[in-house]
C-alpha positions as CSV (number, residue, x, y, z in Angstrom):
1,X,5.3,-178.9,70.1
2,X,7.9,-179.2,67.3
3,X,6.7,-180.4,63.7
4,X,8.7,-183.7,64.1
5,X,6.9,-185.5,66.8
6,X,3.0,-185.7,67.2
7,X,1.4,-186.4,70.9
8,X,-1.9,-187.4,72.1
9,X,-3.1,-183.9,71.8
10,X,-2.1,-183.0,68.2
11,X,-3.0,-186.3,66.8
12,X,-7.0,-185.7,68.6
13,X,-7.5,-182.4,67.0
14,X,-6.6,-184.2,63.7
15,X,-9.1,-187.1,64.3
16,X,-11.5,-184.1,65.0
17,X,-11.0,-181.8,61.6
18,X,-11.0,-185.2,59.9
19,X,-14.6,-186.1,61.3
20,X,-16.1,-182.8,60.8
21,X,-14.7,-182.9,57.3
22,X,-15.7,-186.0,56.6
23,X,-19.4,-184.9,57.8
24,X,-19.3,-181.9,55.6
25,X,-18.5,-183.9,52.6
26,X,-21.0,-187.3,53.4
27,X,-23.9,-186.2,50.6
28,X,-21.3,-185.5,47.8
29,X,-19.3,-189.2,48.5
30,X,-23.3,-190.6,48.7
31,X,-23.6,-189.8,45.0
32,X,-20.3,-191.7,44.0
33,X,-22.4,-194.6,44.7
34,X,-21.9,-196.5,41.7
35,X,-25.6,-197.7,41.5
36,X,-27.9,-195.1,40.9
37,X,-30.5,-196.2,43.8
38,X,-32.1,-194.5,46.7
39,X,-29.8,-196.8,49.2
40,X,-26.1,-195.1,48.5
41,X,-24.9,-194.7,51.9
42,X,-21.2,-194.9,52.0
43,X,-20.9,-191.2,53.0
44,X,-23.2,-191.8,55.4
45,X,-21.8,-195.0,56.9
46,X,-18.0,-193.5,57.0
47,X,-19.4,-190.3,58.4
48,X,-21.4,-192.1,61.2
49,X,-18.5,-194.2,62.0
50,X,-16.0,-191.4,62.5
51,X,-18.2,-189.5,64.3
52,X,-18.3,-192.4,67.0
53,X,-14.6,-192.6,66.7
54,X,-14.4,-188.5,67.5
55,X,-16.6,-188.7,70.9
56,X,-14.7,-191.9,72.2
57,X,-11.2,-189.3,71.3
58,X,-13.1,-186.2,73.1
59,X,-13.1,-188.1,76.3
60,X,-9.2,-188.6,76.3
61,X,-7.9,-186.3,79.1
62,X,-3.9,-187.0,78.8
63,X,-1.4,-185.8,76.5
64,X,-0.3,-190.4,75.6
65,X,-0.8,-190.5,71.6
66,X,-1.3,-194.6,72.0
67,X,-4.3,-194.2,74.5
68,X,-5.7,-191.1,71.8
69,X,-5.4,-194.0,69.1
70,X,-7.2,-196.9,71.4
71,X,-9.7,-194.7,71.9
72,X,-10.4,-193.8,68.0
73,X,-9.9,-197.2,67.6
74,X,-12.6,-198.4,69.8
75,X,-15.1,-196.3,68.7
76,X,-14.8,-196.8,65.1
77,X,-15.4,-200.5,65.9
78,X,-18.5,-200.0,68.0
79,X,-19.6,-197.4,65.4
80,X,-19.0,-199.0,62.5
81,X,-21.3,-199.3,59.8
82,X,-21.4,-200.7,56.1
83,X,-18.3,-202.1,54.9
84,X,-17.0,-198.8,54.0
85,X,-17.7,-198.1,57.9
86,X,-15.9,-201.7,59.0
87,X,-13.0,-201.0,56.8
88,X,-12.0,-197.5,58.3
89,X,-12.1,-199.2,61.2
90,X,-10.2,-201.7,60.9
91,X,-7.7,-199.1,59.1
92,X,-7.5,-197.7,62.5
93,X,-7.5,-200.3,64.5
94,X,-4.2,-201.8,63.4
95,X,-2.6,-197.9,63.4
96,X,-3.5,-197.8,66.8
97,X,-1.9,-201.2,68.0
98,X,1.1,-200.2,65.7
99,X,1.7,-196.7,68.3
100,X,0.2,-198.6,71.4
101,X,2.7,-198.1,73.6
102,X,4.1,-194.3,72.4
103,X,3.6,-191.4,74.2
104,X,4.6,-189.1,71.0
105,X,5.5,-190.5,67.5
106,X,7.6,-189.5,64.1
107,X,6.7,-189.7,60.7
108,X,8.3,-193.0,61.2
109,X,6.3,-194.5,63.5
110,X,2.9,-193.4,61.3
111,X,4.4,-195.0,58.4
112,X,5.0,-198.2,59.8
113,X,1.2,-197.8,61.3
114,X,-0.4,-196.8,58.4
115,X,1.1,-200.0,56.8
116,X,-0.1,-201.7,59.8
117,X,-3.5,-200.5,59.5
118,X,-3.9,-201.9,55.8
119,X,-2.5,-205.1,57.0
120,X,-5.2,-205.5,59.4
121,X,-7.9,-204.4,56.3
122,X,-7.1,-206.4,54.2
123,X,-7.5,-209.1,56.4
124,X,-11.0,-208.0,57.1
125,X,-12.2,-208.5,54.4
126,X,-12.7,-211.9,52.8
127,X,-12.1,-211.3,48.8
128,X,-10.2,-208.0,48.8
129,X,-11.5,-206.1,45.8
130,X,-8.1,-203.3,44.2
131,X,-9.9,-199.8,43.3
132,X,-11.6,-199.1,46.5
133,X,-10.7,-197.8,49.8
134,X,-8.5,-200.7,50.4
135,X,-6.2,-199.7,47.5
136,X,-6.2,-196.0,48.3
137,X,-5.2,-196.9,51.5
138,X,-2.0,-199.1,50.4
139,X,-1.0,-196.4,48.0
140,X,-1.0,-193.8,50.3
141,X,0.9,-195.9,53.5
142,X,3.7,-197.2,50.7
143,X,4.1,-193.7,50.2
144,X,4.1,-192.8,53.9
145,X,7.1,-195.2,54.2
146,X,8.7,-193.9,51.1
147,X,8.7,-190.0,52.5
148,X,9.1,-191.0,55.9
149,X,12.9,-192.2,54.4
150,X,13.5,-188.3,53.6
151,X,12.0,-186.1,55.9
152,X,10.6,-186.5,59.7
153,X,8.8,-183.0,59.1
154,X,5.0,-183.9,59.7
155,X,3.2,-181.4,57.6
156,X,5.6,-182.3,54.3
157,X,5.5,-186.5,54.9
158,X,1.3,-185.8,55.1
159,X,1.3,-183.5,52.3
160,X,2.8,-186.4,50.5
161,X,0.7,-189.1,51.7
162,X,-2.5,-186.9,50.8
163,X,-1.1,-186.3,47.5
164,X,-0.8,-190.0,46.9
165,X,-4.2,-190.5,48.1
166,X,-5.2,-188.8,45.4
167,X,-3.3,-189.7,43.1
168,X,-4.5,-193.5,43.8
169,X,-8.0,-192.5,44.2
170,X,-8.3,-190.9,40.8
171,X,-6.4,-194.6,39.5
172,X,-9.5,-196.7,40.6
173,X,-11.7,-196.4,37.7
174,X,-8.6,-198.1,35.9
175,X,-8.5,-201.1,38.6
176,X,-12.3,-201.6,38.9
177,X,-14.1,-201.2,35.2
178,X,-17.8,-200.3,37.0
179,X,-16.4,-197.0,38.4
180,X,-15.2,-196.6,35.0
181,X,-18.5,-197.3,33.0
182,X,-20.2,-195.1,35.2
183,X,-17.4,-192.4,35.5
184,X,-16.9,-191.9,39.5
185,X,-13.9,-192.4,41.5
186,X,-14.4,-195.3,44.2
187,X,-16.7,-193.8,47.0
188,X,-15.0,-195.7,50.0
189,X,-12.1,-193.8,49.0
190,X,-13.3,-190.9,48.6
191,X,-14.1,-190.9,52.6
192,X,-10.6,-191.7,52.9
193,X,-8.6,-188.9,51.5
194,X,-11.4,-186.9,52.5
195,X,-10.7,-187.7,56.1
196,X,-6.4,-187.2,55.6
197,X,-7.6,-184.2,54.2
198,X,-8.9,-183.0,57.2
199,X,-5.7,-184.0,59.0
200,X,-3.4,-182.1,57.2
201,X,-5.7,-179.1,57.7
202,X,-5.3,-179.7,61.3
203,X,-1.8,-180.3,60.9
204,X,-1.3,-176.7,59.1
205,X,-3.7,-175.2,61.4
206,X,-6.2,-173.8,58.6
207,X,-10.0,-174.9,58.0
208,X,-11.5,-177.4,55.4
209,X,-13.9,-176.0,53.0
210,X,-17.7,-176.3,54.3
211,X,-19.7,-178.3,51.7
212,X,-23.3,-176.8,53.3
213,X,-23.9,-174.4,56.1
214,X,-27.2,-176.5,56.8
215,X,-25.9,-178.9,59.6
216,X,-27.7,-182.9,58.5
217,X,-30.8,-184.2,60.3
218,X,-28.7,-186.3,62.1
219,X,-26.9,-184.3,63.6
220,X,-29.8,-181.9,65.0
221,X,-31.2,-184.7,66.1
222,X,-27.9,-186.1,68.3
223,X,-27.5,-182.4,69.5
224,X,-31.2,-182.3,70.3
225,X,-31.2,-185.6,72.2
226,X,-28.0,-184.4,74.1
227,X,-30.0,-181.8,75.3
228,X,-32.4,-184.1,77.2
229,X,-30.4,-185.1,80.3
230,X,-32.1,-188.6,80.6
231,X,-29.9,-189.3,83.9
232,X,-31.6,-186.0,85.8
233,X,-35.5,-186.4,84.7
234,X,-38.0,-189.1,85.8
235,X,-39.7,-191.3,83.2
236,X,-43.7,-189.9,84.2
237,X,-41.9,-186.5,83.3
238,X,-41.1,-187.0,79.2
239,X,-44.5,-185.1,78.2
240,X,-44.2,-186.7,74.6
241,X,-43.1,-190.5,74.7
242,X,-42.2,-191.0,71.3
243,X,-39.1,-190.5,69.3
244,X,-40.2,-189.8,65.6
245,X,-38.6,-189.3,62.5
246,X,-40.1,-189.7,59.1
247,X,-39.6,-188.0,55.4
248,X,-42.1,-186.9,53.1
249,X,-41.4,-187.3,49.4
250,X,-43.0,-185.0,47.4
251,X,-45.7,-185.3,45.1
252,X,-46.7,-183.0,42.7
253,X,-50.8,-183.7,42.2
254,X,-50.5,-182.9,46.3
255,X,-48.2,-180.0,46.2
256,X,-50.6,-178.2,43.9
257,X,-53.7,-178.0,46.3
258,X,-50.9,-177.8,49.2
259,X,-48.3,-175.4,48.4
260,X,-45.7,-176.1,50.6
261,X,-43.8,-173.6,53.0
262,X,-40.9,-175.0,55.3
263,X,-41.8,-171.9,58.0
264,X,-45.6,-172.7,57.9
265,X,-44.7,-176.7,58.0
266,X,-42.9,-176.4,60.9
267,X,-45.4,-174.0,62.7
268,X,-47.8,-176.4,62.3
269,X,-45.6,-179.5,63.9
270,X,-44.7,-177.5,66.3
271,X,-48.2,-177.8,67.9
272,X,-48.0,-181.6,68.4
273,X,-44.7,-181.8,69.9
274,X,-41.3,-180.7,71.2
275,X,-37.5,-181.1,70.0
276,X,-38.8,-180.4,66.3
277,X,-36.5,-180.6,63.4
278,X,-37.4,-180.2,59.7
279,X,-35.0,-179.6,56.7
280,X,-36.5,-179.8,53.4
281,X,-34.8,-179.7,49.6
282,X,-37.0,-179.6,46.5
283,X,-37.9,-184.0,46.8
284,X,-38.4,-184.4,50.3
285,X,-39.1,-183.0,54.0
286,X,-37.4,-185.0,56.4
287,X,-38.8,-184.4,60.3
288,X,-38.0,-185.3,63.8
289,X,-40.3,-184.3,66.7
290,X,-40.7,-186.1,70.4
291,X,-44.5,-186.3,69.9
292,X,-47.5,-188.2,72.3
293,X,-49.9,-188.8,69.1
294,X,-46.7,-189.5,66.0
295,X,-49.9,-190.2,63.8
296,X,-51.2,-187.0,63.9
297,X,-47.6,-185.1,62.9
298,X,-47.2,-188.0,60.2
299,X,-51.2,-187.0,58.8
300,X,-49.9,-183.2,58.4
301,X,-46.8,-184.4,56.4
302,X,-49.4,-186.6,53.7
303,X,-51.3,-183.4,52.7
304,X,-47.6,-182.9,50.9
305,X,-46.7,-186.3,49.5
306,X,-45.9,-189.8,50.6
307,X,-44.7,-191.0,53.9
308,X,-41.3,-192.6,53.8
309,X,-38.4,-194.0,56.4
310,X,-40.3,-193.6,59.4
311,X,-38.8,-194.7,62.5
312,X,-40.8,-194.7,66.2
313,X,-39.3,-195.5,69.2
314,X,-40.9,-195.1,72.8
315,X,-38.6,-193.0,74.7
316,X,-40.6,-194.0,77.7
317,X,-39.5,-197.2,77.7
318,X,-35.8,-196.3,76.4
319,X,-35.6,-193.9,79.5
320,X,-36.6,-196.8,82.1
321,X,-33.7,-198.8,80.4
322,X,-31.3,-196.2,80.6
323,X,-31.8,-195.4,84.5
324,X,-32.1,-198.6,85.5
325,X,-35.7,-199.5,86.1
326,X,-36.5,-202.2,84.1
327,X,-39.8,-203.5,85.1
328,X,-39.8,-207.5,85.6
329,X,-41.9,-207.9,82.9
330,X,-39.3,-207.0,80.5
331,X,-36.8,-208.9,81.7
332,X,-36.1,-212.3,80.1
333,X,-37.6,-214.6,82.3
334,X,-35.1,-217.6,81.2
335,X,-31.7,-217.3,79.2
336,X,-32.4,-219.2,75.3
337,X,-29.8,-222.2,74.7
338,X,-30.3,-220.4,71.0
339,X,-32.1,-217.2,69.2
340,X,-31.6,-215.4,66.0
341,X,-31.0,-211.6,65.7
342,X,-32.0,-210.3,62.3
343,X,-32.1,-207.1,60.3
344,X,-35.2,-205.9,58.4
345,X,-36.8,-202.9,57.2
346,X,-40.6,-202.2,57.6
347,X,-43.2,-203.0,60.2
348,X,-44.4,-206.0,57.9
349,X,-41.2,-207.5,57.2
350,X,-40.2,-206.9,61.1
351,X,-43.9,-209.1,61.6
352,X,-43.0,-212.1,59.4
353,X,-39.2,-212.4,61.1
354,X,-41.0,-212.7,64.2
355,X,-43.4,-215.0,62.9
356,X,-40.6,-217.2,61.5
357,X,-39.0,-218.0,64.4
358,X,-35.9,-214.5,65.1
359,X,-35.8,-213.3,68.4
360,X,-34.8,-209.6,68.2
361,X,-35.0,-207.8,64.3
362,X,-32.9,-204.6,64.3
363,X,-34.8,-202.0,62.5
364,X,-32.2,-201.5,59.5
365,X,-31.6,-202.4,56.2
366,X,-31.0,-199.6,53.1
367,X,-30.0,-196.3,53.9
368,X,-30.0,-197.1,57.5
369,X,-27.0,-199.9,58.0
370,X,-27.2,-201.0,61.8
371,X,-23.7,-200.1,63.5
372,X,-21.4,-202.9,65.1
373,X,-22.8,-201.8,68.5
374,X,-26.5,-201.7,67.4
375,X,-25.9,-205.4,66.8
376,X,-24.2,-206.1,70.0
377,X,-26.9,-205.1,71.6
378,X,-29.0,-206.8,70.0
379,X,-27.4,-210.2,70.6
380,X,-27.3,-209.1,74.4
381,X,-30.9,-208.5,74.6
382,X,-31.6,-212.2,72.2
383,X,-30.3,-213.3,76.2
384,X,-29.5,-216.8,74.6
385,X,-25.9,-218.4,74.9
386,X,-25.6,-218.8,71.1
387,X,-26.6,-216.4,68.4
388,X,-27.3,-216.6,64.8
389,X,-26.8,-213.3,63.2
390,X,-28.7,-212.6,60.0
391,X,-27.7,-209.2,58.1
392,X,-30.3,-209.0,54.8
393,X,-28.0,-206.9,53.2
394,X,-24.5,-207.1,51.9
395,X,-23.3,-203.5,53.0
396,X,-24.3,-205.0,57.0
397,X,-22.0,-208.4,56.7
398,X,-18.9,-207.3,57.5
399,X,-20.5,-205.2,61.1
400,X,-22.1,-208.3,62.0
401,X,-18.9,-210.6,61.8
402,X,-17.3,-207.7,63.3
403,X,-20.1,-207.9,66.6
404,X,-19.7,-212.0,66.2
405,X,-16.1,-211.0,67.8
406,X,-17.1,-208.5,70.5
407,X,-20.3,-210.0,71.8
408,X,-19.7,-212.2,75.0
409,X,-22.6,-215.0,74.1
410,X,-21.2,-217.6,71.4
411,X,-22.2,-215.9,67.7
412,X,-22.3,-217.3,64.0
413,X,-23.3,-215.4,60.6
414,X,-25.3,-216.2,58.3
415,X,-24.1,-214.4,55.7
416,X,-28.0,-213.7,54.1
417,X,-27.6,-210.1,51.5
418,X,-31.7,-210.2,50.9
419,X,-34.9,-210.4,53.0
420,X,-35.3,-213.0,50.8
421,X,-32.5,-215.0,51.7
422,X,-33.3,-214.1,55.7
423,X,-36.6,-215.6,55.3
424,X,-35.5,-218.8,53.6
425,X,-32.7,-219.2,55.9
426,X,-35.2,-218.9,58.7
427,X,-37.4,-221.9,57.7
428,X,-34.1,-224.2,57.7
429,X,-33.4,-223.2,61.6
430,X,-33.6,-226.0,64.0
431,X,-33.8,-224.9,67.8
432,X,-32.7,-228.5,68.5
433,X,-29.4,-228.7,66.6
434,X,-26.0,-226.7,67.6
435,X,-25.2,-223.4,66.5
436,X,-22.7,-224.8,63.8
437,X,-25.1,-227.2,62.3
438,X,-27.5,-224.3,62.1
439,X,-25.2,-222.0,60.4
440,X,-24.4,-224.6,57.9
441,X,-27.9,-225.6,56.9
442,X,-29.3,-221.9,56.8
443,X,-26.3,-220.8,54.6
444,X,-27.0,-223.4,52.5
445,X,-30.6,-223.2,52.8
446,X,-30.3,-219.6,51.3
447,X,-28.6,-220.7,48.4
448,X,-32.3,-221.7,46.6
449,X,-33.8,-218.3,46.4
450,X,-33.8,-215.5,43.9
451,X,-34.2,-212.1,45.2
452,X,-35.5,-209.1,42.6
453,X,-36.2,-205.8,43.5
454,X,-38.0,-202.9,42.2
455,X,-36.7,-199.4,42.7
456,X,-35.8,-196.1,41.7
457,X,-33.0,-194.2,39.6
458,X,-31.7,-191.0,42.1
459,X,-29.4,-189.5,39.2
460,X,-28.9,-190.2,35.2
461,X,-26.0,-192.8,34.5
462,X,-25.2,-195.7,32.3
463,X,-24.3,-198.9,34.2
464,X,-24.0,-202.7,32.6
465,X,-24.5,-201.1,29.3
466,X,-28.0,-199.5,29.6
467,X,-28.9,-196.1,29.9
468,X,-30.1,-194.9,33.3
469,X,-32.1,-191.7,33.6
470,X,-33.1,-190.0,36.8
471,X,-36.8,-191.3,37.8
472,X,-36.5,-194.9,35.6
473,X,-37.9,-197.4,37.5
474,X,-34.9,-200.2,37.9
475,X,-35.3,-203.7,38.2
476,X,-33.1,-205.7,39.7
477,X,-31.9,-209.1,40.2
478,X,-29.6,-210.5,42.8
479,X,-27.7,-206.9,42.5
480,X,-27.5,-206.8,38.6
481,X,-30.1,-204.4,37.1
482,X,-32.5,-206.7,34.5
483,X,-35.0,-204.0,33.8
484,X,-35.1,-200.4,33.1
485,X,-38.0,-198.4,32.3
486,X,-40.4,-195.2,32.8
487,X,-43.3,-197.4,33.3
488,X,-43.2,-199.2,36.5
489,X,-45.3,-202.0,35.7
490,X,-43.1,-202.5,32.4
491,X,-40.1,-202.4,34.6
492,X,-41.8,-205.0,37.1
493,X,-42.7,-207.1,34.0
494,X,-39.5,-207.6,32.5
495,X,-37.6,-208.2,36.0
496,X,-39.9,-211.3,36.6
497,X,-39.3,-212.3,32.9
498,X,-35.5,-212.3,33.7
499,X,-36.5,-213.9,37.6
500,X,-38.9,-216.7,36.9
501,X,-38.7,-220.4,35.4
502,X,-41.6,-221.7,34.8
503,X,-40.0,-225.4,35.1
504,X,-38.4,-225.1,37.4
505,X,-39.4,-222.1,39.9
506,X,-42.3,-223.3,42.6
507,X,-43.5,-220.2,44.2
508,X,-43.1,-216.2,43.8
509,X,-43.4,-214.3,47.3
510,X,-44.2,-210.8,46.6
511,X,-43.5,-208.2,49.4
512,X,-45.4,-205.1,49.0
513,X,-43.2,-201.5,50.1
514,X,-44.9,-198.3,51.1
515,X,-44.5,-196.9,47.6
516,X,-46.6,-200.4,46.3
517,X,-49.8,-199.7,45.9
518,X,-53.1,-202.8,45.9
519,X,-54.0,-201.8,42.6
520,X,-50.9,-202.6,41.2
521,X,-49.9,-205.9,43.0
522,X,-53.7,-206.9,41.5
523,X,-51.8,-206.2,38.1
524,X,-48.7,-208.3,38.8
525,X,-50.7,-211.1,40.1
526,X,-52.3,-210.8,37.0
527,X,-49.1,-211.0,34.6
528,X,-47.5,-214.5,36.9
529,X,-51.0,-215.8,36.8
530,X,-50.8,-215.2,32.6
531,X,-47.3,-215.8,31.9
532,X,-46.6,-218.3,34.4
533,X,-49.3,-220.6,34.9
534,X,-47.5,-223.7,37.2
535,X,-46.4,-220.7,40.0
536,X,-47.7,-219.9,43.4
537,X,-48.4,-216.6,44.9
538,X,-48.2,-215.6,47.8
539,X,-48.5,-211.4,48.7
540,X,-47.4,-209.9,52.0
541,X,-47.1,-206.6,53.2
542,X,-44.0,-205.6,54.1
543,X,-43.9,-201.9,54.1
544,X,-40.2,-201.8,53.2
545,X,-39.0,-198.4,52.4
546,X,-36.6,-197.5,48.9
547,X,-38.2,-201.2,47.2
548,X,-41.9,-200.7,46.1
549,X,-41.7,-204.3,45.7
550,X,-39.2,-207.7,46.8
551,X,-39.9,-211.0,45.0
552,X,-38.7,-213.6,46.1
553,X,-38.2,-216.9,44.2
554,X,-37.7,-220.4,44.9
């Protein structure tokens, strides 16, 4: 093929080096997270969402560019995830309608679609912020059409459109004052020119740099559930029915009457399960094994540390789903005129969802944004004709508006960013009135509650003029950090000095994480009780991973 047209062919193998660049690089574009908490995921998200763009390309037999492109396109929308996630796809989504009907194109035709692709982004997004992805992606497509003027020599026009990239991605602490403060470039566009990177690699035929040679747990894990063949075995075969993954952070009181050795570790596990994965770095041990007793490989990890992100699933009842032999009793017995499908993070919160009325809650939330598709099919199994979506988080918006779209029942967002605001919005839902009357009184009804949040620093920084160090506990209020501190309960104090009114604040819901402990919400009962005599409070369990503790006020 010449170096003036690209076909189906050419174009997958640079969606391909683009992925598996993009995967290589996911942990370094994490950390230009501009808030130093456990929850920076846009590496992740961007990664997760290309890589579901890169299988749906891998099953394109023919040679027809525009059918290469549909194919990206659809599987960046039913991977996305995040709004970094949503936005790539939507950059891609308007490329490919742009070449839809090409066989081959010219450098040209990608100019015009790279334009077309930030059309359709910007669109996407309701109050398009300059100095993140967005930007880097107009940059480098006014560019594109700029070069494409000169030259119809691929490798030279993407050499130029990379460059730009660049160029505009180092610009963005200029156009958005936070990145500046902090002193990172914007993280969304960082995946970006990461993946374009990885296109003109392909382009030139060389490799892109490897940033590890240790392959992610999520990735052993897909491979290893690849592996399983659920279409050829019979459900009374899987030997050990549950899926488990969990980390262990480590703590050093533990670690010095339980050294810990990786090989060892994993001899052990290996004794209560099969398809074992553990990787390990100095903080934490992350694990996945298929095990029949999960409590027993969890109780092995706890000699080490503290049990965080676990996630269970019976593969029993995942395999009867996927060959088709439902029993009756799972089955819906009656399609819902109306249900709610909500996202939450924690066996507790997943409990009071339920208890508040939501008919399917999508295990999700930090660090683990539910993709466009994970939300489909959660709407499909509400089996109601209208669905209220609830995200709890700001970074899962965008994917759900994105699933109100695709899914065939009739769907509405409430745009909730907090458990909080999920939980008040809940108490406002009327199974009587319509699905727009709904929306409109839980949005509103979400309005009346503060959210604060106790957490974490990952890395030292300075954000909003205070001085972050690595291991300060943050408070945080409605997304703008209140309190920092060393001493947690100092930290905890001074956020619920900056959260409550004493006049004019009711009641203080406090939802206790894994890393909470009784003792200390005993303490901060205490402190409302002393410093806040006219409030209620109410304590829950939660079990919420990353947040030791979520207030909410109203």
């Amino acid at each position: 093929m010449s170096n003036h047209t690209l076909n189906g062919e050419k174009f997958a193998q640079m969606v391909l080096l683009g992925a598996n660049h993009l995967s290589n690089q996911s942990q370094m574009i994490d950390s230009l997270n501009v808030f130093p908490v456990p929850d920076g995921d846009t590496g992740t998200n961007m990664n997760l969402t290309m890589t579901s763009g890169a299988s749906e390309v891998e099953k394109v037999t023919n040679n027809h560019i525009g059918e290469v492109a549909n194919a990206l396109a659809k599987g960046l929308l039913m991977g996305a995830r995040g709004n970094s996630g949503v936005i790539l796809s939507q950059l891609f989504r308007g490329f490919s309608k742009s070449v839809k009907e090409k066989e081959t194109i010219t450098t040209n035709d990608i100019a015009q679609a790279l334009e077309a692709g930030v059309e359709t982004a910007y669109k996407a997004v309701m109050k398009p912020v300059e100095g993140t992805v967005l930007t880097v992606a107009k940059d480098a497509a006014k560019k594109g059409v700029e070069v494409a003027d000169s030259t119809d020599d691929l490798i030279l026009f993407f050499e130029q459109v990379l460059e730009e990239s660049k160029a505009s991605l180092e610009r963005t602490p200029d156009l958005l004052p936070v990145l500046k403060e902090v002193g990172v470039v914007d993280s969304g566009g960082q995946g970006l020119v990461t993946v374009y990177e990885g296109f003109l690699a392909s382009l030139k035929g060389e490799e892109v740099p490897e940033a590890s040679s240790t392959p992610s747990l999520d990735d052993l894990v897909s491979a290893e559930h690849h592996k399983m063949h659920q279409d050829f075995m019979e459900t009374e075969d899987i030997e050990f029915g549950y899926c488990t993954e969990f980390m262990v952070k480590f703590e050093e009181d533990k670690l010095k009457d339980n050294p810990f050795d990786e090989e060892q570790y994993r001899n052990e596990l290996s004794e209560h399960g099969d398809s074992l994965l553990v990787v390990s770095d100095d903080e934490v041990v992350k694990v996945h094994i298929h095990a029949e007793y999960p409590g027993e490989a969890m109780t092995l990890g706890q000699k080490f540390g503290s049990l965080i992100n676990i996630k269970i699933e019976n593969m029993r009842e995942q395999h009867t789903s996927i060959v088709g032999e439902q029993t009756k009793e799972e089955a819906p017995a009656k399609r819902q005129n109306l249900a709610v499908v909500t996202v939450g993070m924690g066996d507790g919160i997943k409990e009071m969802f339920e208890s508040l009325g939501a008919t399917v809650v999508i295990e999700g939330g930090q660090t683990m944004n539910p993709s466009t598709q994970d939300i489909v099919e959660a709407v499909n199994k509400a089996y109601a004709d209208n669905v209220l979506i609830l995200p709890n988080n700001k970074n899962i918006v965008m994917a759900a508006e994105q699933a109100e779209e695709l899914a065939d029942a009739n769907v509405k967002v409430v745009p909730t960013k907090t458990v909080p605001q999920g939980m008040s919005s809940m108490l406002a839902l009327n199974l009587e009135a319509s699905l727009e009357d709904n929306q409109e009184a839980m949005t509103e009804a979400m309005q009346f509650v503060k959210t604060g949040q106790i957490t974490y620093a990952v890395r030292d920084t300075q954000i909003d003029g205070r001085e972050i160090e690595e291991g300060n506990f943050m408070g945080i209020l409605d997304g703008s950090i209140q309190a920092v501190n060393r001493d947690k309960m100092e930290a905890i104090n001074e956020l619920l000095n900056n959260l409550v009114d004493d006049e004019e604040d009711e009641i203080v819901t406090i939802l206790q994480g894994e890393e909470g402990t009784d003792k200390e919400v005993e303490q901060i009962e205490e402190y409302i009780e002393k410093h806040f005599e006219e409030i209620e409070v109410e304590v829950h369990k939660g079990n919420q991973p990353i947040y030791s503790y979520i207030f909410s006020v109203e």
